[in-house]
N, C-alpha and C positions, 0 to 999 in steps of 0.2 A: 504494500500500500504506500512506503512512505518514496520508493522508488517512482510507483507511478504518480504520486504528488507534487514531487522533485520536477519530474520531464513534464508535466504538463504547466507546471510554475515558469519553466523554462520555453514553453513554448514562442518562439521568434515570429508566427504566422499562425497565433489565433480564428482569423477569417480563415484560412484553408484547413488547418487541423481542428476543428471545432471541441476542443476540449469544453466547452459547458456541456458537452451531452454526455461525460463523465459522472455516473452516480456513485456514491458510496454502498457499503453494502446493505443489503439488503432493500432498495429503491429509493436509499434516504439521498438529499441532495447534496450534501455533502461539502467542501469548502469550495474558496472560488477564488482567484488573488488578482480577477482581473480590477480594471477601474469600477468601484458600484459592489464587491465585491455579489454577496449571495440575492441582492436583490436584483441586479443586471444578471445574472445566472437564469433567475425566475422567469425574466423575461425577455429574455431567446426561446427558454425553454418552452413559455407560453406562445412565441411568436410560430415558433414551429409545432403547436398541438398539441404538447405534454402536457396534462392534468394531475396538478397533486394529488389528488386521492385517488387517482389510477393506481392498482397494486402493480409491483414493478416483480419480477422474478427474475434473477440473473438466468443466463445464458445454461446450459447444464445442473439448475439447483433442481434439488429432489421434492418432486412434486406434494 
């Protein structure tokens, strides 16, 4: 985790690697170090259809 927190803090091209669609686990939202930091997070998230109370399920989690 602190790995991928690290690279996407580091991220140089935001607009092309879209690190706000980075959740923590379990669908929570997780930090954000851009400018605005977790409320600009919100809302990209919102701009592109994400719903907080949509349940989130990683990739592979057991059902």
């Amino acid at each position: 985790a602190r790995a991928v927190g690290t690279a996407l803090r580091r991220n140089p091209v935001p607009i092309l690697v879209p690190c706000h669609r980075v959740l923590a686990a379990g669908g929570r939202i997780g930090g954000f170090s851009a400018p605005g930091g977790l409320d600009s997070k919100r809302r990209l998230l919102a701009l592109e259809g994400w719903e907080a109370e949509a349940p989130v399920r990683p990739v592979g989690a057991a059902r």
